[in-house]
C-alpha positions as CSV (number, residue, x, y, z in Angstrom):
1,X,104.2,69.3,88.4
2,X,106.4,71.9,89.6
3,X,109.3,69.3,89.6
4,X,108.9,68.9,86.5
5,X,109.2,72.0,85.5
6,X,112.3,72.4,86.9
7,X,114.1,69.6,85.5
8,X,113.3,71.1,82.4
9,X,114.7,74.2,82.7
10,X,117.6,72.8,84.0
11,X,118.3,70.3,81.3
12,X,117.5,73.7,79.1
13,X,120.2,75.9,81.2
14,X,123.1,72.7,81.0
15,X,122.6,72.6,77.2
16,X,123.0,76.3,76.7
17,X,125.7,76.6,79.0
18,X,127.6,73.8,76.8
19,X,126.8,75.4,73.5
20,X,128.6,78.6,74.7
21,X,131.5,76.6,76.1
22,X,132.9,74.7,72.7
23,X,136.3,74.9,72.2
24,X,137.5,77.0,69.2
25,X,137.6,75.0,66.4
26,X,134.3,73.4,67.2
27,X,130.5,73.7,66.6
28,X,127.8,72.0,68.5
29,X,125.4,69.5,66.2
30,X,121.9,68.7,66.6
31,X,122.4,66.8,69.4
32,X,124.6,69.7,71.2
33,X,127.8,68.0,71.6
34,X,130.7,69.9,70.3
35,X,132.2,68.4,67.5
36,X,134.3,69.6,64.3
37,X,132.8,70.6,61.3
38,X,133.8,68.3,58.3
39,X,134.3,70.9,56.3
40,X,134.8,74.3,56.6
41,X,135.2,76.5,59.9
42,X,132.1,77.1,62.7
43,X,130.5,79.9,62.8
44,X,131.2,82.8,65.0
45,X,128.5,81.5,67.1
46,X,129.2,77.9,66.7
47,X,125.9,76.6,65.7
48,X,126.6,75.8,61.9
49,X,129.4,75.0,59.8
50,X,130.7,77.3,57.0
51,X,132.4,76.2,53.9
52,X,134.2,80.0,54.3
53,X,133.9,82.3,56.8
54,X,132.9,85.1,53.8
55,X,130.3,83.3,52.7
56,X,129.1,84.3,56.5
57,X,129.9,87.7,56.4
58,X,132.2,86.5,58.7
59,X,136.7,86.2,58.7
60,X,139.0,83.4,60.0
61,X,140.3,83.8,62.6
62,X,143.5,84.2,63.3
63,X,144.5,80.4,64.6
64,X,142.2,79.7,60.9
65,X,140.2,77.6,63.2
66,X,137.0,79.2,63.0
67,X,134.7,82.0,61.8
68,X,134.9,85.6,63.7
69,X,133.6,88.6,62.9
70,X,135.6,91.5,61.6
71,X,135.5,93.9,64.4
72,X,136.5,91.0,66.9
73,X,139.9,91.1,64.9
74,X,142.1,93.3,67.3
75,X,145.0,92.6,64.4
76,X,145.4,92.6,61.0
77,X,143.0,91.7,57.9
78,X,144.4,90.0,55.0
79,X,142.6,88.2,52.2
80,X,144.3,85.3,50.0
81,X,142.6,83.2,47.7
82,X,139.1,84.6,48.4
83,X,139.3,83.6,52.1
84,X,139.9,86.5,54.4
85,X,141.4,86.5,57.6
86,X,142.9,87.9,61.0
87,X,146.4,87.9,61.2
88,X,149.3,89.3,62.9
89,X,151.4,90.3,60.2
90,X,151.3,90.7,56.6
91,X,154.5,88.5,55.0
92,X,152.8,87.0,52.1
93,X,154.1,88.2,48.3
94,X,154.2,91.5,47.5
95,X,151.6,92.6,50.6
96,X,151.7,95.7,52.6
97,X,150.0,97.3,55.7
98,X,147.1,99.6,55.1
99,X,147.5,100.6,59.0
100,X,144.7,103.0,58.9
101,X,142.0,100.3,57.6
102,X,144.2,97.3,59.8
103,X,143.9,95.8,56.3
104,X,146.6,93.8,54.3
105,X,147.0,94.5,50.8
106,X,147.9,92.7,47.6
107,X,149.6,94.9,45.2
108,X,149.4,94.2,41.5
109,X,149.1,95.2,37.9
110,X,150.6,98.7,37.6
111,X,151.1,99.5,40.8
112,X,152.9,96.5,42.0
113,X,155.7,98.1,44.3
114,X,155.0,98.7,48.0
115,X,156.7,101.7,48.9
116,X,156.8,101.9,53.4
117,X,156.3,105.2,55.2
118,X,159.5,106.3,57.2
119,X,157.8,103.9,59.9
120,X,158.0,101.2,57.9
121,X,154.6,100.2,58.7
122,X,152.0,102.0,56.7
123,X,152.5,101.3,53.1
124,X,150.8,102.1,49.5
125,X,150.9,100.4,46.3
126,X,153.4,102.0,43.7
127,X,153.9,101.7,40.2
128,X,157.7,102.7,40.9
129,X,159.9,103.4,44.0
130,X,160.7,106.5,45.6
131,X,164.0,108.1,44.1
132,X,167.1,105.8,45.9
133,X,165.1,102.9,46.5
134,X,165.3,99.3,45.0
135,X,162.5,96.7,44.8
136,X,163.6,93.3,46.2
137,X,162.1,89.6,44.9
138,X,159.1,90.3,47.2
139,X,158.9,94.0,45.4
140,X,159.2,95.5,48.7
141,X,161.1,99.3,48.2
142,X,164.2,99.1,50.0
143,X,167.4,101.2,51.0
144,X,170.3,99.4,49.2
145,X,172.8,97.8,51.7
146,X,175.8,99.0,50.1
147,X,175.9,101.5,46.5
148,X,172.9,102.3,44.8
149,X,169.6,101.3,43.4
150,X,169.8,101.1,39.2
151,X,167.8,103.2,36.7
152,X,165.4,100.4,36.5
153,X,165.2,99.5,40.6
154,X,165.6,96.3,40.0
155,X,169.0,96.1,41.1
156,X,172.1,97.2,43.0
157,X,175.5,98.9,41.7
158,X,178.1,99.2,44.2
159,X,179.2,102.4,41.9
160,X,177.0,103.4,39.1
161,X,179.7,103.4,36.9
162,X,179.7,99.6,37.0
163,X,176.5,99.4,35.6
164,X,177.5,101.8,32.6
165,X,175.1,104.9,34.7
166,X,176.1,108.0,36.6
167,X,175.2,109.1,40.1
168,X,171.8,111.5,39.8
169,X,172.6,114.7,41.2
170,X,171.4,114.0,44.8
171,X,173.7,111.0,45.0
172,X,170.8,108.2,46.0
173,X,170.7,106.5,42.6
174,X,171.9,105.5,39.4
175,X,170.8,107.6,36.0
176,X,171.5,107.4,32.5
177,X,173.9,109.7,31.3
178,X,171.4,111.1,28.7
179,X,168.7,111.6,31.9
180,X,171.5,114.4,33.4
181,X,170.0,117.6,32.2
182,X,173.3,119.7,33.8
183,X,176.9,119.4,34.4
184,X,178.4,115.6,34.6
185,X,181.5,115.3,37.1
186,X,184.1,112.6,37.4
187,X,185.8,112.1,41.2
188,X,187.9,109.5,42.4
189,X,186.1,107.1,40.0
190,X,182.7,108.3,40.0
191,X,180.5,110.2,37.7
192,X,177.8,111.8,38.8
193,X,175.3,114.6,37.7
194,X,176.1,118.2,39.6
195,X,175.1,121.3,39.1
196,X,178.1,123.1,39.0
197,X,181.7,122.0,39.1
198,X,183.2,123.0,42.7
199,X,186.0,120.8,43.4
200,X,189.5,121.7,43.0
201,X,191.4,122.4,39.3
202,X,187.6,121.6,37.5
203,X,186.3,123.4,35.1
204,X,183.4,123.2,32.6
205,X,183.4,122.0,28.9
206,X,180.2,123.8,27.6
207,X,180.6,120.9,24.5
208,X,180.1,118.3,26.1
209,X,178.1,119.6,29.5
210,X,181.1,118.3,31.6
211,X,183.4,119.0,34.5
212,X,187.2,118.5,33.7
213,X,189.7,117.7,36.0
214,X,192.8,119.8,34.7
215,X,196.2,117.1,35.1
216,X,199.8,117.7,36.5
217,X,200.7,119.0,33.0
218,X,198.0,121.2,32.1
219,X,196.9,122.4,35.7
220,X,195.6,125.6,35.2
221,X,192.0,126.6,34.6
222,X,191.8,129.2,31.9
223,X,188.2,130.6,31.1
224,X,187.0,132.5,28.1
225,X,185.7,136.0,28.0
226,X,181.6,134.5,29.1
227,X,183.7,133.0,32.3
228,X,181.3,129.6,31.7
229,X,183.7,127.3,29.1
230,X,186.9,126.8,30.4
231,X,190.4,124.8,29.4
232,X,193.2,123.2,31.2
233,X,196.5,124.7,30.2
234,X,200.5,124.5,31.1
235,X,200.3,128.5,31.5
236,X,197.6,131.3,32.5
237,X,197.0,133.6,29.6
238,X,199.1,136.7,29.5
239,X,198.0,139.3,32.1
240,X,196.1,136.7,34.6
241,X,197.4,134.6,37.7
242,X,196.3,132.0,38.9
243,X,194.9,131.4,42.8
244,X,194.8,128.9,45.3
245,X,192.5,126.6,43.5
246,X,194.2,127.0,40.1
247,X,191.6,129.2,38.4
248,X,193.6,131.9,36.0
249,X,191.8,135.3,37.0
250,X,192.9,138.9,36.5
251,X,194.5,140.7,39.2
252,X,192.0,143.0,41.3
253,X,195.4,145.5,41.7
254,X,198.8,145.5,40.1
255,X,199.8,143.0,37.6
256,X,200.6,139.2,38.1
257,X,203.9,138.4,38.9
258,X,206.3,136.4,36.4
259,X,205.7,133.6,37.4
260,X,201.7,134.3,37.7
261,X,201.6,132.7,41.3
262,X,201.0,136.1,42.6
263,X,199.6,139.8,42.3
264,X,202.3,142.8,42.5
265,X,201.2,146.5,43.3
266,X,204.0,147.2,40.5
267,X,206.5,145.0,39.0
268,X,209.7,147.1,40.3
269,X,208.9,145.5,43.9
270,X,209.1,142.1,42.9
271,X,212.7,143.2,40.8
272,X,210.2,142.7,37.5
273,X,209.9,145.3,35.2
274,X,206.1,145.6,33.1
275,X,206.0,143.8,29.8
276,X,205.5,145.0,26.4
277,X,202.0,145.0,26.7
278,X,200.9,146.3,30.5
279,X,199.4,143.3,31.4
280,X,201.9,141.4,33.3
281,X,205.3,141.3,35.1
282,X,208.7,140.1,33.6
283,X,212.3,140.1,34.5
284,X,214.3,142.5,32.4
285,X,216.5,140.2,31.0
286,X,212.9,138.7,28.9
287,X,212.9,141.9,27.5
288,X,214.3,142.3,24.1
289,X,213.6,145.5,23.4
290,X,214.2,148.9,25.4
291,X,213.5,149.7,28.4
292,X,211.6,152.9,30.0
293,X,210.8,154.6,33.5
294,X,207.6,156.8,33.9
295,X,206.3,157.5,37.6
296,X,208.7,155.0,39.0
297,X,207.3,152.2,36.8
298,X,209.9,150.2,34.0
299,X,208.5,148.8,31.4
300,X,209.5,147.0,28.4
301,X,209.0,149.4,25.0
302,X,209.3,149.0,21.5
303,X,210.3,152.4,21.1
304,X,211.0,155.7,23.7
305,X,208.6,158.5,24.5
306,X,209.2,160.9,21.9
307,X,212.0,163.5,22.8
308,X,214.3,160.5,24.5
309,X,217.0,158.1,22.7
310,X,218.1,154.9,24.0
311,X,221.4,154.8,25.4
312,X,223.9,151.2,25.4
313,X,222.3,149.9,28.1
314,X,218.9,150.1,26.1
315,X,216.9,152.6,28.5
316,X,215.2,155.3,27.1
317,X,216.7,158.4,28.3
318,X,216.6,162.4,27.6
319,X,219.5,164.0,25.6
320,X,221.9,165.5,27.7
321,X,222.2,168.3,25.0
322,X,220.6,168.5,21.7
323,X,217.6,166.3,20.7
324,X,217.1,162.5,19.8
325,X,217.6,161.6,16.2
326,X,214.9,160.0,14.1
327,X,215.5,156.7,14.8
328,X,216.4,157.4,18.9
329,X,219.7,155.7,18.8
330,X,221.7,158.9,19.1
331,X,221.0,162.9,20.2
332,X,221.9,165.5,17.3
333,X,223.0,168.9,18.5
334,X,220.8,170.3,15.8
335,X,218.8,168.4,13.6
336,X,220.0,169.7,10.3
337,X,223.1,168.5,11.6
338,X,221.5,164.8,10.7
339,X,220.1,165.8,7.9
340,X,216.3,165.9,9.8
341,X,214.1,168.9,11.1
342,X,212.8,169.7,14.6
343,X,209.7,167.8,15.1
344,X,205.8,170.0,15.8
345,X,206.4,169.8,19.5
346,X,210.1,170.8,19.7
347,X,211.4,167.8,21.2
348,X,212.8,165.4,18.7
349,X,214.3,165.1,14.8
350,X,212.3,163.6,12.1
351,X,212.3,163.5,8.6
352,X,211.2,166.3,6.4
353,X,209.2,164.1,4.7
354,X,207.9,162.7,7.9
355,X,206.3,166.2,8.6
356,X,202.3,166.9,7.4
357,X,202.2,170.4,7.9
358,X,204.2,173.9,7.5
359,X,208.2,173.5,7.3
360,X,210.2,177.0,8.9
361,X,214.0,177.4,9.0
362,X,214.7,179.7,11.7
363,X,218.5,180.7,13.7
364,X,219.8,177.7,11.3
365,X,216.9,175.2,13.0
366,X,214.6,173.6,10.2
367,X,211.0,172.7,12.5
C-alpha cells in the first residue's frame, strides 16, 4: 500500500520537475512533453499557448520566443503592430527611449520628431526640433555634420546663403530673411542676423535694417546727428577724424588734422593753421582768404578783427600808425583823409553812412 503511494508521488514529482524544465520556446501538452505551440508563443508559465502574449497580459520576450511578464523585462518595452515586447534597443521608424518608463515609443501625427536629451538616450515626441537641429529620414533631431539645419529642418545648407536664408542670430540655423527682426550682416560670404554691427568699417543702414561694409573707395563710416544711420564715404565730414576702425567721430580735444587721421591740441603744431570755420585743420596754402593770429592760434578769416588791415602777405595785422581803412587793405593816418569817419570804438574807418548813431568832428577827426 505504502509502495504504492510512493510511486505515485514520484511519477507526480518527475512530471512537475519536467513542466518547469521546458526549453524557452516550448510549452508542455496534455501529456507533459514539451513541445511547440503551433501557433502563437507559450505562456510565461508554459502550460498553454497564446496566439499573443497581450492577449495574456503578458510581453514577448526578448528572443520573441515566448510570453513573459512585464516586470521580468530587465530591458526595453516596445510595441509594434499590437504585439508588445522586450527588447534591447529601440531602432524601429521614428521610435525613441522613454528611459524613465523603459518604454519604446512611436511618434506620430503632430508630434512626429524625436528630439534626444544631451544623453542621447531619453527622448520625447516633438512637433518640431530644437533650434540647430535637422530631422533625418527616420525623423530623429540631429546636429548637422557640416553647415546648418534649413528653416524647415528638413535639410542641410553648407551656408544658408545657398539655400536663399541667412544665419539666425545665434548662428545654429538657417532663417528667412523676413524672420530677422534686427540688423542683417554680410561677412566673408555669409549673411546672418546680429544685433548690432561690430566688425571693422560696418555701419548700419536704418532703410533697409542692414550692416554695410564700407569699400576701398568709400572707407569711412560717417554717422548722422542720431549716431544710429550711417554712410560710407571717400572723406569724414568737415570737423571729424576718423579712428582706428574707420568710424568719423569728433575730436574729444583740438581739432582733426588735415588729413583727419589724427587729433591736434592746435593746428600750429602739426604746421596747420584752423580753417575758416573752427572745425578742422588745414595747411595755409588751402587758405584763400587772410589769415589771423589770436592766443598763438592762426586761422583762416574772411575778414580781420576790427582795428587790423591785411598786409601783402595776407595776415591780419595792426596799423603801425593811423587806423585800418574800411575795406582793411590799407591804414589811413586819419580817416577823413579816406574820405571815412572813426568808427564807435575808435579803432577803425568806416563809412559815414555805415554809422547808426551820433556823427562828431573833433581836432579834424570825424567819429
Amino acid at each position: 500500500m505504502r509502495q504504492g503511494w510512493l510511486n505515485t508521488q514520484l511519477k507526480w514529482n518527475c512530471l512537475h520537475l519536467q513542466r518547469k524544465l521546458c526549453s524557452e520556446g516550448l510549452y508542455y501538452d496534455s501529456t507533459s512533453n514539451c513541445v511547440q505551440c503551433q501557433k502563437g508563443f507559450p505562456s510565461y508559465d508554459q502550460s498553454t499557448c497564446l496566439d499573443t502574449c497581450d492577449q495574456g497580459g503578458q510581453i514577448l520576450n526578448l528572443n520573441g520566443t515566448a510570453c513573459i511578464y512585464k516586470e521580468n523585462c530587465t530591458q526595453l518595452i516596445s510595441q509594434n503592430n499590437n504585439t508588445t515586447q522586450c527588447i534591447s534597443n529601440c531602432n524601429s521608424n521614428r521610435q525613441f527611449v522613454d528611459l524613465n518608463n523603459q518604454t519604446c515609443y512611436t511618434c506620430s501625427g503632430d508630434t512626429s520628431f524625436i528630439n534626444y536629451d544631451d544623453s542621447k538616450k531619453n527622448g520625447t515626441c516633438v512637433s518640431k526640433c530644437n533650434e540647430g537641429l535637422y530631422y533625418n529620414s527616420t525623423s530623429y533631431c540631429l546636429q548637422c555634420q557640416k553647415g546648418f539645419p534649413s528653416y524647415d529642418q528638413s535639410t542641410c545648407f553648407e551656408t544658408c546663403d545657398k539655400g536663399g536664408q541667412i544665419l539666425n542670430l545665434n548662428g545654429t540655423a538657417c532663417i528667412y530673411k523676413e524672420n530677422c527682426t534686427q540688423l542683417i550682416s554680410q561677412n566673408n560670404n555669409t549673411t546672418q542676423c546680429i544685433s548690432n554691427c561690430n566688425s571693422n568699417r560696418q555701419f548700419v543702414d536704418l532703410n533697409n535694417q542692414t550692416c554695410y561694409t564700407c569699400s576701398a573707395d568709400t572707407p569711412f563710416i560717417n554717422y548722422d546727428d542720431s549716431k544710429k544711420n550711417g554712410t560710407c564715404v571717400s572723406k569724414c565730414n568737415e570737423g571729424l577724424y576718423y579712428n582706428s576702425t574707420n568710424y568719423c567721430l569728433q575730436c574729444q580735444k583740438g581739432f582733426p588734422s588735415y588729413d583727419q587721421s589724427s587729433c591736434l591740441d592746435t593746428c600750429d603744431k602739426g604746421g596747420q593753421i584752423l580753417n575758416l570755420n573752427g572745425t578742422a585743420c588745414i595747411y595755409k596754402e588751402n587758405c584763400t582768404q587772410l589769415f589771423a593770429q589770436t592766443n598763438a592760434t592762426t586761422q583762416c578769416v574772411d575778414r580781420c578783427s576790427e582795428g587790423l588791415y591785411y598786409d601783402s602777405t595776407s595776415n591780419c595785422v595792426q596799423c603801425q600808425k593811423g587806423f585800418p581803412s574800411y575795406d582793411q587793405s590799407t591804414c589811413l593816418d586819419t580817416c577823413d583823409q579816406g574820405g571815412q569817419i572813426l568808427n564807435l570804438n575808435g579803432t577803425a574807418c568806416i563809412y559815414k553812412e555805415n554809422c547808426t548813431q551820433l556823427i562828431s568832428q573833433n581836432n579834424n577827426t570825424t567819429q
